[in-house]
C-alpha positions, 0 to 999 in steps of 0.5 A: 500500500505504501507504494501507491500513496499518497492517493491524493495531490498534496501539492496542488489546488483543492480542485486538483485534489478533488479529482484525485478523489472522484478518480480513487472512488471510480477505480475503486468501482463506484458509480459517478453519481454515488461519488459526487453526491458523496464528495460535494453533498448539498446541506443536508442537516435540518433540511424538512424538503429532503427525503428520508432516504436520502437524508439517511444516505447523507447521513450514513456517509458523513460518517466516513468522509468530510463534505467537499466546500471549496469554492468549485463549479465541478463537471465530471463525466464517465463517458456515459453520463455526465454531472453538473454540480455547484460548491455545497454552499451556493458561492460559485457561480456556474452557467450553462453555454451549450449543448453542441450536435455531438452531446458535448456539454459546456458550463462556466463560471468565468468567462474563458474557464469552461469545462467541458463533458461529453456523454454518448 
């Protein structure tokens, strides 16, 4: 084990490490979806809105990992799907650019720092 750590960049910025992150929970055979909404969940904690399960699930891996809050506009995608998400807190401003004809999907939140995935 020793030989393949540190798992995560301890020299680079926090989005880096966040994608070091998305990528252990991938290889280690976790869908896209249960990754990111373990990385970045949204403020669950008192919400009456939320559903049961859901706030159960929340709770459960609070547990096991601290919610990412960094400032971040994240876009991932695994090739089949593609996800869109926003910092916990609400405080990066993310828009929508495009859906281009071969499903290649654009987001900003600045302008001239895109991101970009595309699904199948």
């Amino acid at each position: 084990m020793h030989a393949t750590a540190p798992f995560i960049n301890e020299t680079g910025a926090d989005s880096s490490s966040l994608d070091n992150m998305l990528e252990l929970l991938l290889a280690g055979g976790m869908d896209l979806i249960h990754a990111m909404l373990l990385l970045v969940p949204p403020v669950w904690q008192n919400n009456s809105d939320m559903d049961n399960e859901l706030c159960a699930f929340f709770n459960f891996n609070s547990m096991h990992m601290e919610p990412w809050d960094s400032l971040a506009g994240i876009v991932m995608s695994d090739g089949r799907y593609a996800a869109c998400n926003l910092d916990r807190n609400g405080l990066c401003l993310a828009r929508y650019v495009m859906i281009t004809k071969d499903k290649l999907i654009t987001c900003a939140y600045e302008v001239g720092k895109a991101a970009s995935a595309q699904v199948k």
